[in-house]
N, C-alpha and C positions, 0 to 999 in steps of 0.2 A: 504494500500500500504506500503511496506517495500522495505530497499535496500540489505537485507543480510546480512549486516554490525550487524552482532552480539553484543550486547549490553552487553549481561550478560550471566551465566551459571547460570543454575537452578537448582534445586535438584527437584526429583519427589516425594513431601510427601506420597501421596495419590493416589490410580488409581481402581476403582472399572467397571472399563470395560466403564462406562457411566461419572463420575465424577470422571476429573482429576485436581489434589493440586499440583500447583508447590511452590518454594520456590524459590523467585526471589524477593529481599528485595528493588534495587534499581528500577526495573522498578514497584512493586506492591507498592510504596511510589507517584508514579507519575498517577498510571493507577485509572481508575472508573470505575463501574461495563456498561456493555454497550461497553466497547471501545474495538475494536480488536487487540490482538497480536501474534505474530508468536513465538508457540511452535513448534523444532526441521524440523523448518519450514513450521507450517501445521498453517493457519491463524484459531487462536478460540478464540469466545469473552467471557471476563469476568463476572462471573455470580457473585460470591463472591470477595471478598478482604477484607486483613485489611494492618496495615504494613511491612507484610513479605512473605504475601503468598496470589497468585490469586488462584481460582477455575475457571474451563470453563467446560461444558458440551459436552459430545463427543457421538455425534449419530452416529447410527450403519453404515451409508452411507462414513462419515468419516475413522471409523476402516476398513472398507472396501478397501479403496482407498490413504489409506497410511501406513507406520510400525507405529503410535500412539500403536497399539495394542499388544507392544512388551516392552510395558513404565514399571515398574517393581519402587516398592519405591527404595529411593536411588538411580536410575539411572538418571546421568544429562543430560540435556536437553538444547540445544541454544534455547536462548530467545531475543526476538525484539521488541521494542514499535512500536507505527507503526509512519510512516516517515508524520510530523506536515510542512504545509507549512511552507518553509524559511531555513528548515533543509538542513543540505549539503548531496546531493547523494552522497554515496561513494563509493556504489558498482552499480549494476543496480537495473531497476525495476520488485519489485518482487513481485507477488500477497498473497503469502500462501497458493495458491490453487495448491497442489500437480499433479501432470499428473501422476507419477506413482509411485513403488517401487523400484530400484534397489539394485543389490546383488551385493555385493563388489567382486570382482575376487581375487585382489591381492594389497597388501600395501608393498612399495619397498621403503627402506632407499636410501637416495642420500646423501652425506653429511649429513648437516642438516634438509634437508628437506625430504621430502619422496612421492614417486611416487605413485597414487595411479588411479586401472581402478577398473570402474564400467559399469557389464553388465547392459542394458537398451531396455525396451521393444523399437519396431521400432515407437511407438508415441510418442517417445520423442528424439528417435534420429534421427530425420525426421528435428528435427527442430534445431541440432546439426550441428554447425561449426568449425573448427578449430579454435583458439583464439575467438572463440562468447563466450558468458556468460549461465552458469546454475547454478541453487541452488542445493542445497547439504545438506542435513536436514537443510535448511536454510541457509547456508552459501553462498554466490556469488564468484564466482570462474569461472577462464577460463579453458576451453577446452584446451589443450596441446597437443591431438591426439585423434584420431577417429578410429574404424575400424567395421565391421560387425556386430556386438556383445551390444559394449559398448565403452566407452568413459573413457582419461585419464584425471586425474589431479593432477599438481605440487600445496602440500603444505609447505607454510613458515612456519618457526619457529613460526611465532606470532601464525599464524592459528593455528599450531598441541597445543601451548600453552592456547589459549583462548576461544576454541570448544571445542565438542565432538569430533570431526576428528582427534585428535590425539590419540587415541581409536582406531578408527576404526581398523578392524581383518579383515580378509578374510573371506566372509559370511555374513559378516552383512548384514540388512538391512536400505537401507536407502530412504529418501525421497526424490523425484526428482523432478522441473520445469525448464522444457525450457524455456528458453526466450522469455519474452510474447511480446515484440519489431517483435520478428521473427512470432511469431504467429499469431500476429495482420496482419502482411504485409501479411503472407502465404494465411493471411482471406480473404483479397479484394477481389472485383468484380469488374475487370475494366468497365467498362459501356460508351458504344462506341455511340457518337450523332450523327444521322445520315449527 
């Protein structure tokens, strides 16, 4: 479990389609092989470490069902330990478990911050609300508007400074979860006594 709340940026050593080397020195000082963490929001656990760099294993089900498969050395990457009881949530809760891809439409300066929609298949904007929460290669972020298509979001200074998201270009691809709050409820089955 993770809140989004981006910890660190990582550098991609390594990416041989199956075994990916990040470079993330303050969370691989803390992680053990075994523990899971949230690369560019996609939760994978650590196979290797030492003090500067995890390794995790990425099966073909994964590149499937997120951009990982787009990871390139040198490109950074949000990175997240995962959330230890007593930790303060700070953003919401977020599994790692990607729902889809989307493709950036358009990134718009506003001042200092910048506007940004992303088209999203309808299984994830199913569970999209206006001010509800979704991850963003990992990032937790509100919804600012909705339409047909896809979904906007306002980023801060801090965000475009401390992510990947201030990167982002029109086209890209990124990693998406709805909000598993919303999802969980969407699940129910009311079950009626008679």
């Amino acid at each position: 479990m993770f809140t989004g709340i981006v910890r660190e940026l990582g550098t991609v050593v390594a990416f041989d389609g199956s075994r990916l080397v990040v470079a993330a020195a303050e969370t691989a000082a803390s992680a053990r092989v075994g523990d899971s963490v949230a690369v560019a929001g996609v939760c994978l656990t650590v196979v290797e470490r030492d003090n500067t760099e995890l390794a995790f294993d990425v099966v073909p089900e994964t590149l499937s069902r997120t951009a990982l498969g787009r990871l390139e050395p040198g490109n950074a990457v949000n990175v997240e330990p995962p959330l230890r009881v007593g930790d303060q949530l700070g953003g919401h809760l977020v599994q790692g478990h990607v729902d889809a891809v989307g493709h950036v439409r358009s990134v718009a300066a506003e001042g200092t911050d910048h506007r940004v929609w992303v088209d999203a298949p309808e299984n994830v904007l199913a569970y999209c609300i206006e001010k509800g929460s979704i991850a963003v290669d990992g990032v937790s972020l509100t919804i600012a508007a909705l339409d047909d298509e896809g979904l906007e979001v306002a980023l801060i200074p801090h965000t475009l400074a401390v992510t990947t998201l201030g990167s982002l270009e029109q086209g890209a691809e990124v990693n998406l979860e709805a909000d598993v709050l919303r999802k969980d409820v969407d699940g129910l089955t009311v079950v009626r006594l008679p």
